[in-house]
C-alpha positions in Angstrom: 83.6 106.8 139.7 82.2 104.7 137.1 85.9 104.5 135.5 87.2 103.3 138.5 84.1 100.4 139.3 84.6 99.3 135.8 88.7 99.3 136.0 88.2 97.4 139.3 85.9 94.8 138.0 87.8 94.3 134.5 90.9 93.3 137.0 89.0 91.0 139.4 87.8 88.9 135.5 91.4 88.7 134.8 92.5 87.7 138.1 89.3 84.8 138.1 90.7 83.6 134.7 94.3 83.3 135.4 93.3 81.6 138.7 91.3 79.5 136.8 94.4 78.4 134.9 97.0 78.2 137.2 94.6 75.7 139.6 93.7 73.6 136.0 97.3 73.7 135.3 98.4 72.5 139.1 95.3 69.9 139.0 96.5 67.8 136.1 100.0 68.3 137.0 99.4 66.8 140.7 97.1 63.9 139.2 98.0 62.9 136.0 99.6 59.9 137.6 97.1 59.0 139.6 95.4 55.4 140.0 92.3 55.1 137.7 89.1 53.3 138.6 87.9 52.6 135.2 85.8 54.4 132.9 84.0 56.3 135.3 87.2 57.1 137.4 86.2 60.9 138.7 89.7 62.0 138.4 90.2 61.3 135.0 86.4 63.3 134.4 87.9 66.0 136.4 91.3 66.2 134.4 89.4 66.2 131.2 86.9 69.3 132.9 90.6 71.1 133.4 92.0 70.3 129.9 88.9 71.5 128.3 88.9 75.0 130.4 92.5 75.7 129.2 91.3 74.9 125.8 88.2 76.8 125.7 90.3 80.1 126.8 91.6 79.9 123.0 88.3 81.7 122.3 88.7 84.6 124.9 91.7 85.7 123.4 90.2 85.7 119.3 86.5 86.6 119.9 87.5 90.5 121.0 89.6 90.3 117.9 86.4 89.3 115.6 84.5 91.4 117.6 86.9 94.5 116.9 87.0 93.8 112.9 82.9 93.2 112.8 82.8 97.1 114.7 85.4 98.0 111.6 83.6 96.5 109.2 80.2 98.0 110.2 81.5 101.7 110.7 83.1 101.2 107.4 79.7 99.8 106.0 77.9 102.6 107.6 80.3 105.5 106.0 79.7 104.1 102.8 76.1 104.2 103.0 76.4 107.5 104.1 78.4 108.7 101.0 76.3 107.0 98.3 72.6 108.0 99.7 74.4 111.9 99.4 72.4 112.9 96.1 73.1 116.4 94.5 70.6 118.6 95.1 70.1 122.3 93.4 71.0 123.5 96.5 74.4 121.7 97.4 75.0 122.6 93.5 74.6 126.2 94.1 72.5 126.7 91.0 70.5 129.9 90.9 67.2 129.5 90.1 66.0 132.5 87.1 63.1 132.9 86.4 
């Protein structure tokens, strides 16, 4: 069940993105020739907004590769501080102790 929710909302991101795209994509298409009022002209404001979405979605594709290589790094950090805080000890040397 909790598969399935998680599937379900991972699909409906995806889906809010893309749409996100395609309607910043269609927007500047539709009014890049548009008449502008100046230097406040809202359309120009609003064609930046879109330009700057598409651009920012550069980082949604490398942050879960950074991410992925930090979670490599650490469990390869870790491993290695497992393996040098192993000390010999009588007992993992099997040495019998005579008295």
């Amino acid at each position: 069940m909790k598969n399935s929710i998680t599937k379900i909302m991972a699909l409906m991101l995806a889906l809010v993105v893309f749409a996100g795209v395609f309607v910043s994509v269609d927007y500047v298409g539709g009014h890049m020739h548009h008449e502008c009022t100046g230097d406040h002209c809202e359309i120009c404001i609003h064609i930046r907004e879109a330009i700057n979405y598409i651009s920012n979605l550069k980082s949604l594709i490398v942050l879960p590769f950074v991410a992925a290589v930090v979670c490599l790094m650490t469990q390869a950090f870790k491993k290695a501080e497992t393996v040098s805080l192993v000390k010999h000890t009588l007992i993992s040397l099997k040495v019998e102790l005579l008295n």
